[in-house]
C-alpha positions in Angstrom: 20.2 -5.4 18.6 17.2 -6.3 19.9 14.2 -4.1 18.2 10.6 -4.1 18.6 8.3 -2.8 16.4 4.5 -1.6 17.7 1.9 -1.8 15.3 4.0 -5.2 13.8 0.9 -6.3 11.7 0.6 -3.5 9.2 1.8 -4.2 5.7 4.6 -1.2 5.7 5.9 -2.3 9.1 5.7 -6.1 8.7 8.3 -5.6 6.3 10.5 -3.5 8.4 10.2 -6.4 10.9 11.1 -8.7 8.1 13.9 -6.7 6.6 15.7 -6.5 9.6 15.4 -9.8 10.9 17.2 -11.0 7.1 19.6 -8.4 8.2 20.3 -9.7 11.6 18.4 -8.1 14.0 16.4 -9.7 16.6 13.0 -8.3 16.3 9.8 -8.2 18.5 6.9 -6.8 18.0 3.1 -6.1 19.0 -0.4 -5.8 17.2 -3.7 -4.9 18.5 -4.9 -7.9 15.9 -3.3 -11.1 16.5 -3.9 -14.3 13.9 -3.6 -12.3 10.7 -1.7 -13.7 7.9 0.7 -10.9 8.5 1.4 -11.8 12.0 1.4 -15.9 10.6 4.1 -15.2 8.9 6.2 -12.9 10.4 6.0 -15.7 14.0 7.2 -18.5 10.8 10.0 -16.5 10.8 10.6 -16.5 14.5 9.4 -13.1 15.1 7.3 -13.0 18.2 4.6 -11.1 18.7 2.6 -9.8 21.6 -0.8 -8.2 21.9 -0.9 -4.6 22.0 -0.2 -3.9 26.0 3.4 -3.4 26.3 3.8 -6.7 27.4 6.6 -7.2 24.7 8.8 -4.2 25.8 11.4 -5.0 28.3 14.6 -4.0 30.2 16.3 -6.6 27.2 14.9 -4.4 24.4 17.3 -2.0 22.7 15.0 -0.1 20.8 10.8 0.4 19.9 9.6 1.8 16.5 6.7 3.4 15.7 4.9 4.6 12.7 2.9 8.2 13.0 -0.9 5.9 13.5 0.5 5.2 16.7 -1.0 7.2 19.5 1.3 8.4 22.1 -0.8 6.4 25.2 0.2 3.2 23.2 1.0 1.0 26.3 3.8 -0.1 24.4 5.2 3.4 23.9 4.6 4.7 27.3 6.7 1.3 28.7 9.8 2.4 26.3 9.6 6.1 27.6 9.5 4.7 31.4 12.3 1.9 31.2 14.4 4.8 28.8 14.4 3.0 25.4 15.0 4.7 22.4 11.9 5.4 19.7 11.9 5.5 16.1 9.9 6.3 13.7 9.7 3.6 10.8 11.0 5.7 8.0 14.3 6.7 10.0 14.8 2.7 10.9 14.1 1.7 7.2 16.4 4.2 6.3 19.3 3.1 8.4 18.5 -0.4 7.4 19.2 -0.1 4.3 22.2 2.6 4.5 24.4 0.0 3.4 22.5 0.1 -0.5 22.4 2.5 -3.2 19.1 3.0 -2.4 16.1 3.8 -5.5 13.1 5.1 -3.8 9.8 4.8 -5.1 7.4 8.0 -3.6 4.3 9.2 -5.7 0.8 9.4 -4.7 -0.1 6.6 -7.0 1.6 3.4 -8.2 4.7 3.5 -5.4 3.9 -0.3 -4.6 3.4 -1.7 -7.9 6.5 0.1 -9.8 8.5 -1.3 -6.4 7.3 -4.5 -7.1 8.0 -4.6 -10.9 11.4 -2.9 -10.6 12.2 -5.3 -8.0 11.9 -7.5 -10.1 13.3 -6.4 -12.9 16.6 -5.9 -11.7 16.7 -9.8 -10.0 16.1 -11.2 -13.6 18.7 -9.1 -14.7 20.7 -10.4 -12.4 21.6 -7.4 -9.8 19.8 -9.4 -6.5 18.6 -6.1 -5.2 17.2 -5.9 -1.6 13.4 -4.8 -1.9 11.1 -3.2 0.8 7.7 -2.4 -0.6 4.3 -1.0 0.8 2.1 -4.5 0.1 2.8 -8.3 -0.6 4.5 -9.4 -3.7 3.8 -13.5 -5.0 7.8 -15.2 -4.9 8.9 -12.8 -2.1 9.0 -13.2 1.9 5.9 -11.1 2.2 6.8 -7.7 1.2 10.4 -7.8 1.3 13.0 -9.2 -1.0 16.3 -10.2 0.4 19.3 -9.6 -1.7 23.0 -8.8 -1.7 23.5 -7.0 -4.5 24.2 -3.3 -5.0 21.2 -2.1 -5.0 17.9 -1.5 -2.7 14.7 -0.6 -3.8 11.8 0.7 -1.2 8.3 2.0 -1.4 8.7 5.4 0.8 5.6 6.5 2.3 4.8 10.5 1.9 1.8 10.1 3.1 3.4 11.7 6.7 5.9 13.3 5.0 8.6 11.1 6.4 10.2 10.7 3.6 12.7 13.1 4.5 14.3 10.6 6.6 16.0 8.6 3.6 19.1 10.0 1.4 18.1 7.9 -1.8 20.7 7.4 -4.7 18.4 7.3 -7.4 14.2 7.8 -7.5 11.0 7.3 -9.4 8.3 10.2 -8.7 5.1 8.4 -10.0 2.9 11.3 -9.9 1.5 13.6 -7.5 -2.7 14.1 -6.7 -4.5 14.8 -3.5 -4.6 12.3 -0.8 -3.4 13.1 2.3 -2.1 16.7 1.5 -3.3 18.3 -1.5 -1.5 18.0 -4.8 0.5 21.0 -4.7 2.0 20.3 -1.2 3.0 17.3 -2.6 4.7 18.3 -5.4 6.8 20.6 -3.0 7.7 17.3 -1.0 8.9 15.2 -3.9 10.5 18.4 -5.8 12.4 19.2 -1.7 12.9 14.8 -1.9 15.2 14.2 -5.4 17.1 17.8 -4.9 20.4 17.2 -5.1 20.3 13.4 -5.6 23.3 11.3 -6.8 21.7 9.0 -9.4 19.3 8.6 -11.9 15.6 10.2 -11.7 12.7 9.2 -13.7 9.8 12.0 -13.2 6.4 10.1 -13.6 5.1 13.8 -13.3 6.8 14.6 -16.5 6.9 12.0 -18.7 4.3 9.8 -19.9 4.3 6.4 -21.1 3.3 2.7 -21.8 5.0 -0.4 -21.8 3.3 -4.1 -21.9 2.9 -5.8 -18.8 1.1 -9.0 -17.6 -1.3 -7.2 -15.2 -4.5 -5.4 -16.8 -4.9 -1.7 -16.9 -3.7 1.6 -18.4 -2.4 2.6 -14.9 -0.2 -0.8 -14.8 1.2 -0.6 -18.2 2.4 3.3 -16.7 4.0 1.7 -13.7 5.7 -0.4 -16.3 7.2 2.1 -18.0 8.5 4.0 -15.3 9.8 1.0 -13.7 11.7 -0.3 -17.4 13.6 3.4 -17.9 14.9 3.2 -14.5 15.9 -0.3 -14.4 17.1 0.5 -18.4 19.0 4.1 -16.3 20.7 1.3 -13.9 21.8 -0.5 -16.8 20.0 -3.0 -17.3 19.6 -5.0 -20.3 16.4 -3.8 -22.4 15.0 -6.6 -23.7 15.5 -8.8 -20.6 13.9 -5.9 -18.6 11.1 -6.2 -20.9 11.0 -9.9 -20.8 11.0 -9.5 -17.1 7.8 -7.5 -17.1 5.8 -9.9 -19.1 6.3 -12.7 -16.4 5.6 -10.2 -13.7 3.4 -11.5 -11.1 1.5 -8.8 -9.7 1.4 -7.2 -5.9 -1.3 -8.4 -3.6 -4.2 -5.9 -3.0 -3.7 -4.0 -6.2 -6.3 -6.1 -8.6 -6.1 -8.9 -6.7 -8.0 -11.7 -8.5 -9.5 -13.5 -5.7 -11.8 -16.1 -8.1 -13.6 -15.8 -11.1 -15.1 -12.6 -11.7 -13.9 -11.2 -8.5 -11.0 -8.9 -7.7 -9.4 -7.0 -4.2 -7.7 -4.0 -4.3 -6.1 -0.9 -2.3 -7.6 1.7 -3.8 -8.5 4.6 -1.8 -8.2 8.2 -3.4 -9.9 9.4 -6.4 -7.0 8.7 -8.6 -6.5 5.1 -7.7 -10.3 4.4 -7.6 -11.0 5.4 -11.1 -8.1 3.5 -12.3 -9.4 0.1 -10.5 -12.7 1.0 -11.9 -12.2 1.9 -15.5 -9.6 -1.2 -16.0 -12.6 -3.4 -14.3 -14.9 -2.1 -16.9 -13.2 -2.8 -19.1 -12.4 -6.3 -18.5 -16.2 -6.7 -17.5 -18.4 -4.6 -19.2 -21.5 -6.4 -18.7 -22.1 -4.8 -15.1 -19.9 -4.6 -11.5 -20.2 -4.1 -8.1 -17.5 -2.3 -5.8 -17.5 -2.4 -1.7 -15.2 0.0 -1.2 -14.4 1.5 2.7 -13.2 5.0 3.2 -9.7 4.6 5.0 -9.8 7.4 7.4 -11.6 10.7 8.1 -9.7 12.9 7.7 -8.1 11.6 4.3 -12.1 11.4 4.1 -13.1 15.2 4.4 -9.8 16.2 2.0 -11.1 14.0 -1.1 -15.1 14.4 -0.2 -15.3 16.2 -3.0 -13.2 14.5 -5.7 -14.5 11.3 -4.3 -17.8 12.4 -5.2 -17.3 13.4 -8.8 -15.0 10.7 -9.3 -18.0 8.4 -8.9 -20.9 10.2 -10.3 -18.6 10.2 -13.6 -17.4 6.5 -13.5 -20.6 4.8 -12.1 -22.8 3.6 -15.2 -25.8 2.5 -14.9 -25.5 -1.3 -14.4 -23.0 -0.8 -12.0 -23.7 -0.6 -8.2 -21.1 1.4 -5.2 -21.7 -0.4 -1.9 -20.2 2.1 0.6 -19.0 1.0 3.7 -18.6 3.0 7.3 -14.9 4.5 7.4 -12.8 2.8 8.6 -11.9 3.6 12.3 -8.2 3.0 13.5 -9.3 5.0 16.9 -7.7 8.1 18.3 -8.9 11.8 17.9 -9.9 11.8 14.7 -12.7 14.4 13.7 -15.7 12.2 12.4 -17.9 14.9 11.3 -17.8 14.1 8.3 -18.4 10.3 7.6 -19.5 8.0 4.6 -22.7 9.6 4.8 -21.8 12.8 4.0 -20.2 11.1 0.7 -23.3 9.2 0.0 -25.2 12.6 0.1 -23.0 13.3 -3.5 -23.7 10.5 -5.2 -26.7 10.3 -7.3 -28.5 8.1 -5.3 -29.2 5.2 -8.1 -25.0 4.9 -7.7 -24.6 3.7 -4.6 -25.8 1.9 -1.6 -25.2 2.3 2.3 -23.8 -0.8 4.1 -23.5 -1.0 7.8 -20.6 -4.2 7.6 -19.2 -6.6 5.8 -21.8 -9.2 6.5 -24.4 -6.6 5.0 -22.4 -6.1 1.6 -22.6 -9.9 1.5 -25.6 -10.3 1.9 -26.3 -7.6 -0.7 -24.7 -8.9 -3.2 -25.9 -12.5 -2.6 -29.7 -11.5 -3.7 -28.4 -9.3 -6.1 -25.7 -11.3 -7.6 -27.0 -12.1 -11.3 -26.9 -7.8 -12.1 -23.6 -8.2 -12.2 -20.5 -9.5 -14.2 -17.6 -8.5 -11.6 -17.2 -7.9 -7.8 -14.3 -6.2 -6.2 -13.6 -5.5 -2.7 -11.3 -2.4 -2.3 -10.0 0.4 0.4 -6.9 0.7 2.7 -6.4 -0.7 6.9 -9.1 -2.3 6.6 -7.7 -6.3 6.8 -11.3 -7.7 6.9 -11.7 -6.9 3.3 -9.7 -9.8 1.4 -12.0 -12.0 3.5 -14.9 -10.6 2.0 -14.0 -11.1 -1.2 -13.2 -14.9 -1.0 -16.4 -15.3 0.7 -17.8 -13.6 -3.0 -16.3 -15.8 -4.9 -17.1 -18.9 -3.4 -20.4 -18.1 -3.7 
């Protein structure tokens, strides 16, 4: 089957493309940013990819998926709906991907990528070679996909769309539930609607609470630790090599990131995850540190405006500085009445400063540089950011 993918350079469906390909698809796909080291990687696995003008979609292609960010005059799109092809959306092609698994999902608001990632791993030094899809890069795999043969798959599965409802999992870890993209109660009726009825094993992060030691920093990450270890322990796993496993555990890219001394990139984006990056940063750096952190949409935006702002107002000292960035804008029909301004209006105003771009947060922090003890770089879609923070540290 020939299937191509729009929208190709995205974290969540670079590893669809990959997945597939291991599985023996061929696989197109298009981006409206070519050159990333997404898109690098995916073409150094013979994956070609087009720009974003349904140039790639053809009378030879079988079938086109889409995620829900892709608006319905996508060139791409309308080509497939003219020459008859059949659309998917990602989660129902993940899903079908890996029906041949027992598949453990990972949904929660917070966490979903790193407990993937550690669980993942986990069960490979245990010796189970599970195939893993997850939501961001992992150090050792091919991108954000681990190819194995073994019983089990684990994936990250996305709720923030609600798709979830696509996949039939075997087994599940719920991380946690907060506001994001609906509000927390919603989604605890999604995940409670998502494990009903479920075969296997189900570890309820909204439940139960605990710590285990892991080689990344933070409270948060020794959480995702523990949850991963008592379902890799329910799969039967051996404990102490599941433990073992964790302390040689090599982190996820984006989620603390170090990029250089002193300076860190992360995905953090809602009120939970922010104060978690923040507090473990402190921690690690309590002399002082400075965040450039870009609001990921606007309407995720106007949901959190207020939790966002108390959020910071409580974990902003005084010898740290905010640099707040315009939100990010993936186009469409948004409603962008309410913008980073409106957030900068809640913060006491010694907190934070307005940035136009990238090149002004650098800048910023150049003169400014000796205040602090730590940068980080931080926010979701927006793939400029890593860059920003290697320009930091080789300051």
């Amino acid at each position: 089957m020939k299937r191509h993918l729009i929208g190709i350079g995205g974290v969540g469906m670079s590893a669809l493309a990959t997945a597939l390909h291991r599985l023996g698809d061929e696989v197109t796909g298009a981006d409206r940013t070519l050159g990333t080291p997404n898109i690098s990687f995916l073409e150094s696995l013979g994956i070609k990819c087009f720009p974003d003008d349904g140039s790639g979609v053809d009378e030879s292609t079988d079938e086109v998926i889409i995620s829900t960010a892709i608006e319905d005059d996508n060139p791409g799109l309308v080509k497939a709906r003219e020459l008859g092809i059949p659309i998917t959306h990602r989660a129902k092609a993940l899903s079908r991907a890996l029906s041949s698994y027992k598949l453990v999902a990972v949904v929660g608001t917070c966490g979903k990528s790193t407990v993937t990632a550690m669980l993942g791993h986990i069960l490979a030094e245990c010796g189970l070679d599970p195939m893993c899809v997850n939501g961001a890069n992992v150090p050792g795999w091919e991108g954000a996909v681990r190819f194995g043969r073994g019983e089990y798959a684990v994936a990250e599965v996305d709720e923030s769309d609600k798709s979830l409802v696509a996949f039939k999992p075997y087994a599940a870890v719920v991380t946690n539930a907060s506001t994001d993209h609906y509000s927390k109660e919603e989604m605890d009726e999604v995940f409670d609607a998502f494990v009903e009825g479920m075969p296997g094993p189900l570890i309820e992060g909204r439940k139960v609470y605990g710590e285990e030691e892991v080689s990344v920093p933070g409270k948060h990450n020794r959480n995702n630790a523990f949850l991963a270890l008592e379902m890799a322990k329910a799969l039967g796993c051996d404990e102490a090599t599941a433990k073992a496993a964790l302390l040689n555990f090599k982190g996820v890219e984006r989620r603390l990131q170090k990029m250089g001394d002193g300076v860190y990139d992360d995905y953090a984006h809602n009120p939970e995850k922010l104060k978690a990056m923040w507090t473990t940063l402190v921690e690690a750096h309590p002399e002082g540190i400075c965040v450039v952190w870009r609001p990921h949409g606007y309407a995720p935006l106007k949901k959190m405006l207020g939790a966002l702002a108390e959020m910071f107002n409580e974990v902003i000292r005084p010898c740290d500085k905010l640099l707040l960035l315009p939100v990010y804008d993936a186009g469409g029909t948004a409603d962008r009445s309410i913008n980073s301004d409106a957030l900068i209006s809640l913060i006491d105003s010694e907190k934070v400063v307005s940035v136009a771009d990238l090149d002004e947060a650098y800048s910023w922090i150049v003169a400014n540089r000796s205040k602090f003890s730590a940068f980080a770089t931080c926010g979701a879609r927006d793939p400029k950011l890593p860059y920003l923070a290697r320009r930091i540290a080789a300051m």
